[in-house]
C-alpha positions, 0 to 999 in steps of 0.5 A: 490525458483526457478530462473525465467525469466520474460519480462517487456516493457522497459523504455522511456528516460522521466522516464514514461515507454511508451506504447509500445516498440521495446525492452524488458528489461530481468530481472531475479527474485527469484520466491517463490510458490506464485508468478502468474508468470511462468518462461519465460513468458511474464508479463502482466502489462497492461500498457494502464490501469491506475493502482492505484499503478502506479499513486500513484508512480506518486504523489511520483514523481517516474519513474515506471509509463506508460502513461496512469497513468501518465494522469489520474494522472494528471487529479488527480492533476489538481482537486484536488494539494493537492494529492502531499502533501496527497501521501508525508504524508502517507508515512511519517505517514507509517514511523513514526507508524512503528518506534511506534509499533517496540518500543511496541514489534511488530515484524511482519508485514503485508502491504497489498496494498504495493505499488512500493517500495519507499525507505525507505520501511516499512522493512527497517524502522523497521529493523533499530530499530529492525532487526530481524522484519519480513515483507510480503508485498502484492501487486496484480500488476506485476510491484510491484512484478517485483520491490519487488523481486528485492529490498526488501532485509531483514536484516540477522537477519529478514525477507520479503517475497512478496505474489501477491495476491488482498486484495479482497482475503484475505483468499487466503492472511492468506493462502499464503505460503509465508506469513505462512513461513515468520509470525507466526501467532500466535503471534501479527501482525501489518497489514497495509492497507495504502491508500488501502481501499478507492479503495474497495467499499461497494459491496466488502465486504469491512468491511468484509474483513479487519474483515476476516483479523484481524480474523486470527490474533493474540490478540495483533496484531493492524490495521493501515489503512490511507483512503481518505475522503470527510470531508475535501473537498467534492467538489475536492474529489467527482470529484476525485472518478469519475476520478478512476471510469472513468477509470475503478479503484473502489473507494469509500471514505468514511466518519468520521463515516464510516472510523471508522467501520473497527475499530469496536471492537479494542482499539484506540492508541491515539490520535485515529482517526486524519489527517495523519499528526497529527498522533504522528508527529515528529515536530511541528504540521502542519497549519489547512489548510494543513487538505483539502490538505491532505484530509485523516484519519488515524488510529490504533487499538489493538486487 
């Protein structure tokens, strides 16, 4: 590891970091053989650019967004309110699914699509339960790897690592040092592409790749995916995907039918396909019209 330094725009006092700033913030972060960043250099966030990462930090009410997310994301949110409730399930679906596969023996993981860290984090849930877990976290956004350097912290026993890289890649991702020094891949591992997929349209193989990424894992390993789609409430959603589209972010949602192709050849954990938060929910289970709010499938498969 080699001690790097790295520059980021500095922070507005309303919480969204502004576009442009007469300060920098220096922050000094362990940089593994993955990382895109040389030392010293200047991190290109690209903060007049919505990001989907950034906005999603929006609909969690986090800080770590520029302008230019935080008005996309509210054009988002004028469409379509329920994105809130939709961005709140899917973590709480991310929590609960990791707490399942820790108590089926899984004790390796890979999320792709990670997003800004939001506490708890996928590590943290499973080390609770299981410490010695291991988790590498995949993210194509500087800001992400600014943030994922500096709080994904592992628990003795366990391990995180952290790989920039897009899911578009997912060969450069099976290669990885970081990901080849932290998982052993011949051994299971639950992959997680959480609210990441409906941001690969058709034209990038997007069946392909997460076929090329269950390839290269073990039997017994299982793919957990949460996907925005239009069933539920066509009309809101068709204008949210010409939102991202506008702004220069791929989508594509995608149907019933279509979302269950990535689980082509895998054994369904039941109750199979559902709405995020009838996926083996802690309490009693929401009212149906929460379902067009939340507008999303979710899913898990054993190889």
């Amino acid at each position: 590891m080699r001690r790097a330094a790295i520059r980021i725009p500095g922070q507005g006092s309303n919480g969204a970091h502004p576009d442009t700033s007469p300060l920098d913030t220096l922050i000094l972060l362990s940089f593994g053989k993955d990382a895109t960043v040389e030392p010293g250099s200047p991190v290109d966030l690209r903060q007049n650019q919505p990001h989907t990462a950034r906005m999603y930090d929006y609909y969690l009410g986090g800080q770590d967004h520029y302008n230019a997310d935080a008005q996309a994301a509210e054009q988002v949110v004028t469409i379509w309110p329920g994105v809130r409730m939709a961005a709140q399930q899917n973590r709480a679906f991310i929590h609960r699914v990791t707490r399942f596969l820790v108590n089926a023996g899984i004790r390796q993981f890979l999320d792709i699509g990670t997003g800004i860290p939001t506490e708890p984090n996928l590590h943290q849930v499973a080390q609770q339960i299981a410490p010695d877990s291991r988790v590498v976290y995949v993210d194509n956004d500087p800001i992400v790897l600014v943030h994922a350097r500096a709080l994904m912290v592992s628990s003795p026993q366990g391990r995180t690592n952290y790989v920039s890289a897009d899911v578009t890649t997912p060969e450069k991702i099976l290669d990885a040092t970081g990901l080849r020094d932290t998982l052993d891949l011949s051994r299971p591992v639950a992959l997680s592409l959480n609210a990441l997929m409906h941001f690969v349209p058709d034209e990038q193989d997007a069946y392909g790749i997460v076929e090329t990424l269950m390839d290269g894992l073990a039997p017994g390993s299982y793919l957990v995916m949460t996907h925005v789609t239009p069933d539920l409430d066509p009309t809101a959603i068709a204008a949210v995907v010409d939102i991202y589209r506008r702004s220069g972010l791929p989508c594509q949602v995608r149907s019933r039918d279509e979302f269950m192709r990535f689980f082509d050849g895998l054994e369904l954990i039941d109750p199979g396909m559902e709405v995020p938060h009838r996926w083996r929910p802690d309490k009693v289970a929401p009212p149906k019209k929460m379902d067009a709010q939340v507008s999303a499938y979710a899913c898990v498969g054993r190889k």
